[in-house]
C-alpha positions, 0 to 999 in steps of 0.5 A: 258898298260905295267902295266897290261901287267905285272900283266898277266905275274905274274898271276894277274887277273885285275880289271878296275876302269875307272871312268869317276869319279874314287875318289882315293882320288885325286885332282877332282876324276880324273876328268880334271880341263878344264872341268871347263873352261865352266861355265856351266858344269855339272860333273856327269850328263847328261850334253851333253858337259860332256858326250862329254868329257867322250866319247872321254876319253873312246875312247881312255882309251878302245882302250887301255884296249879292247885288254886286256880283259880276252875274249881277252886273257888278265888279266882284268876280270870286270869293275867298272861303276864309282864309289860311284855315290849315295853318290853324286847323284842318276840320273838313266839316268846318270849311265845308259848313262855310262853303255851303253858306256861301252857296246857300246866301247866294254867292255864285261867282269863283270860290277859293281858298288860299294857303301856304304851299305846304298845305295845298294837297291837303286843302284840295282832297278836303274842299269840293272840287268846285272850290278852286285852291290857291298858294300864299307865299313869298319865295320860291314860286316855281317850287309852289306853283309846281306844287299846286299844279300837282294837286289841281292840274286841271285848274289854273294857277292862282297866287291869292297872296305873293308878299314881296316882305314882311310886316314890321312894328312900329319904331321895329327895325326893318324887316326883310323885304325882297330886293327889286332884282328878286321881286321881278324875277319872281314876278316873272317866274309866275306870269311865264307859269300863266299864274294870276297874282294878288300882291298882299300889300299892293298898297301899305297900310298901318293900324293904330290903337288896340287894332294890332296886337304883337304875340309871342307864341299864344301870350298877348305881349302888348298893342302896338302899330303894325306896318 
C-alpha cells in the first residue's frame, strides 16, 4: 500500500501484476508451497481447491488495492490477468474464471494480458474483447508489434515486457544483453509504432536464499541467486 501510495505522491501512474501466478523470476511465480500440501492440486487450472485459494488471496490483495484505483483517485491505472498463461497452457475457462474475478472484486480499471508474440492470436480469440492483449519480447519489434496489430487492430499497441537482456546466476557467466546501438533502435521502432513499453527490468534486482531455483527442463537442479 505505502509503495504505491508514494508512487502517487511523485507523479507515477502504477501498473498492477496480481497473479495469481506473477513469475518474476521467483521461487513458484509466486505462487505458496502449501498449495502442494494436496497431492492433487493443480495450479493454473480450474481445480476448485485452486481457484479457492486464489479467491481468498484476491480478497485480501483487492481489498487493498480497490481504493487506490485511478477511479478511485489513486495512481493504478490497469491490471494484468496472470501472466504468460499460454506458454504454460491455453485453458479458456481457467483465464476466463480469473478475469471474471477481477471483475467481480471490484477492479475496473484496464485489463491485460501479455504474452510472447507467437501466442497473441490465440490470447485474443480466447479472452473477451474488454481484455486488451499486449506482446513480451526482446527482439524483433516491428515483427511483434505487426503482429498484434493484426490480431487487435482497433486497439492500441502495448509492450507489457521489452527486456533489454536475460537474466544470469550468480558467479554465471555473462548473459547476452543487447548493445546500446540495438536497444535504441528498438526503442525507437516501437515509440514510432505509437507502442507503450514496460521495460522488464527498468531497475536490477538479485534474489538470494531459497527465493530463486535454476531448472533444467522439469528437474529442480539446485537454489541459487538469480541476477
Amino acid at each position: 500500500r505505502q509503495f504505491i501510495k508514494t508512487a502517487k505522491e511523485l507523479g507515477i501512474y502504477v501498473i498492477v501484476r496480481p497473479g495469481p501466478y506473477i513469475c518474476a523470476e521467483w521461487e513458484y511465480g509466486g505462487l505458496p508451497a502449501w498449495l502442494l500440501k494436496d497431492k492433487d492440486m493443480k495450479v493454473r487450472s480450474t481445480y476448485p481447491p485452486f481457484l479457492s485459494s486464489v479467491s481468498r488471496f484476491f480478497d485480501h490483495l483487492f481489498q487493498v488495492l480497490h481504493p487506490l484505483q485511478a477511479s478511485n483517485g489513486g495512481p493504478i491505472i490497469a491490471f494484468q490477468v496472470e501472466n504468460e498463461y499460454l506458454s504454460f497452457q491455453n485453458d479458456t475457462n481457467y483465464l476466463t474464471t480469473i478475469y471474471k474475478m477481477f471483475q467481480a472484486k471490484g477492479l475496473r480499471e484496464l485489463l491485460f494480458t501479455s504474452d510472447g508474440s507467437n501466442f497473441v492470436n490465440t490470447a485474443v480469440k480466447m479472452l473477451p474483447d474488454k481484455v486488451l492483449v499486449a506482446v513480451n519480447f526482446m527482439r524483433n519489434p516491428k515483427e511483434s508489434l505487426q503482429t498484434l496489430r493484426a490480431a487487435q487492430p482497433t486497439k492500441p499497441l502495448y509492450v507489457a515486457e521489452y527486456w533489454s537482456g536475460w537474466f544470469m546466476h550468480w558467479k554465471e557467466e555473462k548473459k547476452e544483453f543487447q548493445s546500446l546501438p540495438t536497444f535504441k533502435e528498438s526503442v525507437a521502432t516501437m515509440l514510432e509504432m505509437n507502442a507503450s513499453i514496460n521495460f522488464y527490468m527498468f531497475h536490477g534486482k538479485c534474489l538470494f536464499t531459497i527465493t530463486y531455483i535454476i531448472l533444467i527442463g522439469s528437474v529442480m537442479v539446485r537454489y541459487i541467486p538469480g541476477l
